[in-house]
N, C-alpha and C positions, 0 to 999 in steps of 0.2 A: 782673234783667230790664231797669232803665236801661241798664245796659251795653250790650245785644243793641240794646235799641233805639237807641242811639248808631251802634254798630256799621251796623248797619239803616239811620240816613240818613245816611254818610258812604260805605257802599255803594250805595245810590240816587243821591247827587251826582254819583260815578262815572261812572254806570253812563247815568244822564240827561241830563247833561254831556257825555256824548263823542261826537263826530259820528256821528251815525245820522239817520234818516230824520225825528224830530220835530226835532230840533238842527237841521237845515237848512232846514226846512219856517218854523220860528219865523222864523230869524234873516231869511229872504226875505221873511217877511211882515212883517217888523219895518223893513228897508230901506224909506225915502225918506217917513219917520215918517208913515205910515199906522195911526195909533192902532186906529182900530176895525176892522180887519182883525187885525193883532197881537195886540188884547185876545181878541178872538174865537176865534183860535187856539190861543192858552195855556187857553181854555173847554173849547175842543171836546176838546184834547189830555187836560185833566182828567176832563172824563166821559171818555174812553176809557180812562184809567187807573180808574176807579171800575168800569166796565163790566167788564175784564179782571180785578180784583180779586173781583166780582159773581162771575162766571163759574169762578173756580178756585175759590170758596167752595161751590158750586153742583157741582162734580167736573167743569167742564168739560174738565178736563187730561186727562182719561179719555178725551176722547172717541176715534171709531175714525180712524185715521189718513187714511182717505182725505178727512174732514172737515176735519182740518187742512190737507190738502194745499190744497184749492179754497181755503180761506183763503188760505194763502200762496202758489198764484198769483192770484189778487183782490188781494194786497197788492202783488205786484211788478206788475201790472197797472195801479194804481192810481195808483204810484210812478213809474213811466213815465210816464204823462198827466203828472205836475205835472213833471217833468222837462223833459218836451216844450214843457208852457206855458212854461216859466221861460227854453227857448233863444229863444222867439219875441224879435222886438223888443220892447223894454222898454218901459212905458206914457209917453204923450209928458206934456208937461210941465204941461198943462193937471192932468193927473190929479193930478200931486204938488200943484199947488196946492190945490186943493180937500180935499186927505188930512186937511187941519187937521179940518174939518168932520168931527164923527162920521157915519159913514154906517151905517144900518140894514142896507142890503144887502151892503155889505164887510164888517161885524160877520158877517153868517150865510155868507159865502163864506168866511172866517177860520175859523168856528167846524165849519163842514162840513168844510172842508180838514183843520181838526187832530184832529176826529175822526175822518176814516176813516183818515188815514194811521196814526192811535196803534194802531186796531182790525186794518188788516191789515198790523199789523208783528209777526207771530211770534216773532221774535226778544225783542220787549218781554214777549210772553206767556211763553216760555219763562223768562226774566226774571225775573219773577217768580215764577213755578212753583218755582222753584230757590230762591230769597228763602223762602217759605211755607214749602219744604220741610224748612230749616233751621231756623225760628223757632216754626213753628205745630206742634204735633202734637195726637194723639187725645185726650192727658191734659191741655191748656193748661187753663189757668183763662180762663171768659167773658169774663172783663177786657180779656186780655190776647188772646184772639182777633176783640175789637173796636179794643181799640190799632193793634195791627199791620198792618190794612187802612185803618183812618183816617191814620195819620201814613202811608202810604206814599201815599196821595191826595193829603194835603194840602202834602206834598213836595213831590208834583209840581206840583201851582200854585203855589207858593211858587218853585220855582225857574226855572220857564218864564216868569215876573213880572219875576225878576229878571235874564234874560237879554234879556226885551224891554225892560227900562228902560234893559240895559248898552246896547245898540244905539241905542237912541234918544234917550242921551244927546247933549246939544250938539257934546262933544269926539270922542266916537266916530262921530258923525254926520256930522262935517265929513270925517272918513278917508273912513269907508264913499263918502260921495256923492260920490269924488274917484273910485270905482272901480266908479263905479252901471253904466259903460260894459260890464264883463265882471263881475262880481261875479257878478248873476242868474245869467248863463249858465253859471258855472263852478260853482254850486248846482244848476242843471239837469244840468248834465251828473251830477257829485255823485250828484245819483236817479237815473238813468240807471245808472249802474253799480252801484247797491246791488239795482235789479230785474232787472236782468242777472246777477247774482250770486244772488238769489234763488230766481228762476224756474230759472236753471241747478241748482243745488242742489235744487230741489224736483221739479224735471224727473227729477232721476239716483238721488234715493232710491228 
């Protein structure tokens, strides 16, 4: 069973690691070291993986298809707005000074942001539906049907932590703010084409 479980988060790095919709949600909200917006985001993104883990524990994979569907247009729906916000003009430079300062209110716009994007990305649910499907069955031992939901949780904040530190290191910091002029917006655009792609796909089933 170490093995599966090895297997298990070398499949998660993968799989949470590679550009999709929380990947760029992070890394925008990690630009122009705004700590408590970043930390909050890597929050929100965790409970939404705990809730989507909740949920197929629950048979929510079951549910009738037209359920999922609203979901996954609410997701590209969703994915749009923040795409939208990220082409506007980029916040003026007053904001970046202040980012040092933890803010209350950027911490719950960080942590709202990465929760609903985690919640209506289908793609993450079905994700893991496929994970579970592989690992968990009718016959598992207790143990091992609380291992498997905890280590895929605690994954995830574990490596969304460590995507906001890689950003918000000094040396990456100094790159990224060299390209703060289109970076946003080429993250914007980014969502923009993953909710264009979704809503189409969800449109044509």
């Amino acid at each position: 069973m170490l093995t599966e479980l090895a297997c298990l988060l070398g499949v998660l790095t993968l799989g949470l690691l590679s550009p999709g919709p929380d990947f760029f949600l992070i890394v925008r909200n990690s630009l122009g070291g705004d700590r408590a917006r970043a930390w909050g985001t890597v929050a929100g993104i965790a409970l939404g993986i705990a809730a989507q883990v909740l949920a197929i524990s629950l048979g929510f994979a079951a549910a009738p298809p037209a359920a999922m569907r609203v979901v996954q247009l609410a997701g590209a729906a969703f994915l749009a707005w923040m795409g939208l916000r990220a082409l506007w003009p980029a916040r003026k430079t007053g904001d970046h000074a202040a980012s040092d300062t933890p803010s209350p209110a950027s911490a719950r716009t960080g942590f709202a942001e990465g929760l609903l994007c985690n919640l209506t990305n289908p793609k993450a649910f079905i994700f893991f539906v496929s994970l579970f499907a592989q690992l968990v069955h009718a016959d598992s031992p207790l143990l091992w049907r609380i291992a498997v939901p905890t280590a895929v949780v605690v994954h995830g904040a574990v490596a969304w932590s460590l995507v906001v530190c890689a950003v918000q290191a000094p040396p990456v910091a100094r790159q990224l703010t060299r390209a703060q002029h289109w970076l946003p917006r080429a993250f914007g655009a980014a969502l923009l084409i993953f909710a264009a792609a979704l809503a189409w796909k969800t449109l044509r089933a």
